[in-house]
C-alpha positions as CSV (number, residue, x, y, z in Angstrom):
1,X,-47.5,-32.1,-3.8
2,X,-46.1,-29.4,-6.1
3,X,-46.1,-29.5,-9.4
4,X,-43.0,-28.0,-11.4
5,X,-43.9,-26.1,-14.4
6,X,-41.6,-26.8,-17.4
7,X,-39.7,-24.2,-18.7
8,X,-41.5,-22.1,-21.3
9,X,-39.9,-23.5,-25.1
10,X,-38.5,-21.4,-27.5
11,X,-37.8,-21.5,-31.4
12,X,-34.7,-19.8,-33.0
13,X,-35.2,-16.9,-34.9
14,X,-34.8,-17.7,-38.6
15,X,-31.7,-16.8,-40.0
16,X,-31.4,-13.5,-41.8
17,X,-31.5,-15.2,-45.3
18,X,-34.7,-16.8,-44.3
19,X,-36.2,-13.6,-43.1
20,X,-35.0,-11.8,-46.0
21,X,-36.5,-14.8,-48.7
22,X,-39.5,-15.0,-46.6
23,X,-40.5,-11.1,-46.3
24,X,-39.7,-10.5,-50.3
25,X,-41.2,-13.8,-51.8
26,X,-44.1,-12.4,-52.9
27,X,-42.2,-9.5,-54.9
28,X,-40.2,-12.3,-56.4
29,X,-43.0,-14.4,-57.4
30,X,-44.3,-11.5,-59.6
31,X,-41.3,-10.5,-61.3
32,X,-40.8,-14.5,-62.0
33,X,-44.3,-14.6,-63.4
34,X,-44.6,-11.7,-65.1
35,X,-46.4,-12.4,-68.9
36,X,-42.6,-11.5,-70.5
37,X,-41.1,-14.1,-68.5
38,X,-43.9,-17.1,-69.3
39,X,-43.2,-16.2,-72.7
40,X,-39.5,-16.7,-72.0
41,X,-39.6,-19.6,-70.4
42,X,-42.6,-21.0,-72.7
43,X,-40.4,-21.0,-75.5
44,X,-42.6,-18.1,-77.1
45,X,-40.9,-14.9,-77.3
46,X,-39.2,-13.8,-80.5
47,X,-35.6,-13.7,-80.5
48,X,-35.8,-9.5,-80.8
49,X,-37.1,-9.6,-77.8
50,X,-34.2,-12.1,-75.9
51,X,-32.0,-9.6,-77.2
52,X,-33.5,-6.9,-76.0
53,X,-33.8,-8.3,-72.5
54,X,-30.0,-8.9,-72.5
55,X,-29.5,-5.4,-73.7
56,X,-31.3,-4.1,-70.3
57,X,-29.5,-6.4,-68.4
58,X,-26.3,-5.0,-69.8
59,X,-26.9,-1.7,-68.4
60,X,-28.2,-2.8,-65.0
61,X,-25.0,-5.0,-64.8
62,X,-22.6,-2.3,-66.0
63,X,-23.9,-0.4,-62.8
64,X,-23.8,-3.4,-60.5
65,X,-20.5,-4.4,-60.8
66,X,-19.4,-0.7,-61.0
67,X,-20.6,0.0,-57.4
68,X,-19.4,-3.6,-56.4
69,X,-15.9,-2.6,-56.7
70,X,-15.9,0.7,-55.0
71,X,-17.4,-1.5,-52.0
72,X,-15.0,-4.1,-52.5
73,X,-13.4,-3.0,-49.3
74,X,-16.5,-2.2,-47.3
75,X,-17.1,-4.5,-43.9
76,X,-20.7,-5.0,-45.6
77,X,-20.7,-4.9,-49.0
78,X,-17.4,-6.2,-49.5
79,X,-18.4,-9.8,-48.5
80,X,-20.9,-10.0,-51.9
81,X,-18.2,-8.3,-54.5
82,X,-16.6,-11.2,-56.2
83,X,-14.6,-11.1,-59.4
84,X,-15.6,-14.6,-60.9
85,X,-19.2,-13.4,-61.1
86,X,-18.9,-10.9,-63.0
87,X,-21.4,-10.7,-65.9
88,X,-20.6,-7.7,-68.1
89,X,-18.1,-9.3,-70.2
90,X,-20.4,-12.3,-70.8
91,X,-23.2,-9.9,-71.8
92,X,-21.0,-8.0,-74.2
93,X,-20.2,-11.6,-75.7
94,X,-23.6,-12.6,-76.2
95,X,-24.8,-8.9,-77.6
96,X,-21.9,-9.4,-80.4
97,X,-23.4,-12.7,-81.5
98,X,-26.8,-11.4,-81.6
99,X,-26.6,-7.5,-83.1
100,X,-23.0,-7.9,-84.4
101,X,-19.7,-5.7,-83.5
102,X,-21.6,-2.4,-83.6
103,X,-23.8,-3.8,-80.6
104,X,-22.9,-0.5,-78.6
105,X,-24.3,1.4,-81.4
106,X,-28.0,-0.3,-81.8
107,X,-28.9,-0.8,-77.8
108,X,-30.4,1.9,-75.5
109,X,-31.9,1.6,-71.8
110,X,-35.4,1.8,-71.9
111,X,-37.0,4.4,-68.9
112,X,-37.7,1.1,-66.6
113,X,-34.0,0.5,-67.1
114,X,-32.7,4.0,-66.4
115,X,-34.6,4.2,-63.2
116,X,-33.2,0.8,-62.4
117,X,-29.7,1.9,-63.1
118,X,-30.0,5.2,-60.9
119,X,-31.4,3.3,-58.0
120,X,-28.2,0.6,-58.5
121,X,-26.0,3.8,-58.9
122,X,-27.6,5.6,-55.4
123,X,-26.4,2.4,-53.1
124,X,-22.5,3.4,-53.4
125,X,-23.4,5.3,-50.3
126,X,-25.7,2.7,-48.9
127,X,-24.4,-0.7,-48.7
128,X,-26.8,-2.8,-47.5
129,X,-29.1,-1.9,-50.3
130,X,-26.3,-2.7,-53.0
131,X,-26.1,-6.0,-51.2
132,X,-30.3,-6.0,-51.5
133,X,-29.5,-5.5,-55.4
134,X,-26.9,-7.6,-55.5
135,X,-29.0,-10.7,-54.1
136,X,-32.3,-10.6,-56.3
137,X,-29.9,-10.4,-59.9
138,X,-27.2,-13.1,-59.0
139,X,-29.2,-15.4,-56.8
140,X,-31.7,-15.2,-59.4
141,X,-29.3,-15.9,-62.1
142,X,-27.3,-18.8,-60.6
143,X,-30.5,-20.8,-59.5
144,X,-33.4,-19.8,-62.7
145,X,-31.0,-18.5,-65.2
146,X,-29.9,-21.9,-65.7
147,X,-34.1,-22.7,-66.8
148,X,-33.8,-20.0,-69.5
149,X,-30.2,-20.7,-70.8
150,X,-31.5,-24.1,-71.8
151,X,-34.8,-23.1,-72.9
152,X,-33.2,-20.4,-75.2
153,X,-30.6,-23.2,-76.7
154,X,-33.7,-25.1,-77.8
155,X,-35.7,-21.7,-78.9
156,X,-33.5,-20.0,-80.7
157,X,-31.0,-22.7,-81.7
158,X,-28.0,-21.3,-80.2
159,X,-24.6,-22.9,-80.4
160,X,-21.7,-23.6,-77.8
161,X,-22.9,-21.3,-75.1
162,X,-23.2,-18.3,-78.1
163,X,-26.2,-15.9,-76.5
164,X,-26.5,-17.5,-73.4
165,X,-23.1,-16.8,-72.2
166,X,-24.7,-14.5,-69.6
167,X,-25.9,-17.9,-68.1
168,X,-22.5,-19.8,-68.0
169,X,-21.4,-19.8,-64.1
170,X,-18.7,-22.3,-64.8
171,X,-15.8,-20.3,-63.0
172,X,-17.8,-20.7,-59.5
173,X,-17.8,-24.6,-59.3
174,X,-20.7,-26.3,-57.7
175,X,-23.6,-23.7,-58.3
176,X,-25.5,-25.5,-55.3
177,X,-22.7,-24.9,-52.7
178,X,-21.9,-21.0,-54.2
179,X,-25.9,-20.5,-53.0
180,X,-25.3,-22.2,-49.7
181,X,-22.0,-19.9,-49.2
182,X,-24.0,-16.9,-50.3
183,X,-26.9,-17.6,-47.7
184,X,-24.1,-17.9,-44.9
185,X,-22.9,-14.2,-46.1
186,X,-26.0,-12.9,-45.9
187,X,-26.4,-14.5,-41.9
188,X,-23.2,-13.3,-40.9
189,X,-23.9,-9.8,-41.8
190,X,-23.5,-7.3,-38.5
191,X,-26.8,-6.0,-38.8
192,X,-29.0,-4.1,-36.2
193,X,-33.0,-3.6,-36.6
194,X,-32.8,-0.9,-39.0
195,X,-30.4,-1.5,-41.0
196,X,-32.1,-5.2,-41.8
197,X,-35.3,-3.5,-42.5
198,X,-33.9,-1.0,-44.5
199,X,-32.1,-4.2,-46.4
200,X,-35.1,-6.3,-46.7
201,X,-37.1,-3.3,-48.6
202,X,-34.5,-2.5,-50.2
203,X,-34.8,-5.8,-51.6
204,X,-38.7,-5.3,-52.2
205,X,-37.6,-1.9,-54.2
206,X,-35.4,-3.9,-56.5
207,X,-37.7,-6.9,-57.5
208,X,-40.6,-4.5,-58.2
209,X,-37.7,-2.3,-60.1
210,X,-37.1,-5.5,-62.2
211,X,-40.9,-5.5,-63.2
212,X,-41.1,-2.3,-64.4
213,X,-38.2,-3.6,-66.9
214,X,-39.7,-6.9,-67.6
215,X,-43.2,-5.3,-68.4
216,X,-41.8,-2.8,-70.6
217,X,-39.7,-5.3,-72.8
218,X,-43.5,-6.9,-72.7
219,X,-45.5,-4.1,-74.3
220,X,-43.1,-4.1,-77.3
221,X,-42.2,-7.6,-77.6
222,X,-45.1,-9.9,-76.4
């Protein structure tokens, strides 16, 4: 009597989002736990030094969304450049409410920032690592950015979205379904071996990039 072997089972790889969250979670985790951020999110750091975390995201956005739209028309890149996310003029918003309408004149990137900004600035001629960038600052700010705009209402006492305009996502609709649309981007992105490992650390660069920024806004302001 013979006995038939069953086929041998086997599990789908994990889409590239999955892979991508999976491989950089850690990095994430310590950028989202750094002692700045508890503060943050505790309700404990002074408003000086809120508004000099907005003032480094100002200059790390200002770069973004620069090299997002000279990708716009790239077959990679282009996919993550969207007009209706565009943060810069809700930063300037919120830095005129908090420093007043010579803002421009009282901010400066600290070195964290300008090392960030030089990294975002290099990935014009590498576009899966602007998408890398791209992912850990808006994902990050659609899904935990809404946490710390209501925590800095209730801190600082701020009025009809004034200082946390950064936070106000309104023009994309359903937040939950603009993450689920993002995730299918990243999955549908043409990507051979290399090129996904070069996006993943890539990815791994720019969370521990972040750090650097959080923990220097730390030293002077927790």
């Amino acid at each position: 009597m013979s006995v038939t072997t069953p086929p041998p089972t086997t599990t789908a790889p994990d889409p590239f989002s999955q892979r991508l969250k999976n491989a950089t979670w850690n990095d994430h985790s310590t950028a989202e736990h750094h002692g700045f951020t508890k503060a943050l999110l505790e309700g404990e750091l002074p408003l000086d030094g809120y508004t000099a975390m907005v003032a480094q995201h100002h200059f790390a956005y200002v770069a973004l969304e620069g090299v997002a739209r000279e990708l716009a028309d790239h077959p990679v890149a282009g996919g993550f450049h969207r007009p209706e996310l565009e943060r810069v003029p809700a930063l300037e918003r919120d830095l005129e409410h908090l420093l007043g309408s010579e803002w421009r004149d009282r901010i400066s990137p600290s070195r964290p920032t300008r090392t960030y900004v030089a990294r975002i600035e290099q990935m014009v001629d590498h576009p899966e690592g602007f998408v890398a960038h791209h992912y850990t600052r808006y994902m990050g700010d659609v899904s935990g950015g809404q946490f710390i705009r209501r925590v800095a209402v209730e801190t600082y006492g701020f009025e009809k979205g004034a200082g946390t305009a950064f936070y106000d996502f309104g023009a994309l609709g359903s937040l939950p379904r603009f993450r689920s649309d993002y995730r299918d981007r990243l999955d549908a992105l043409e990507l051979d071996e290399a090129a996904a490992g070069l996006l993943i650390e890539e990815t791994r660069l720019a969370y521990r990039l972040n750090t650097e920024v959080l923990a220097a806004l730390g030293r002077h302001h927790v």
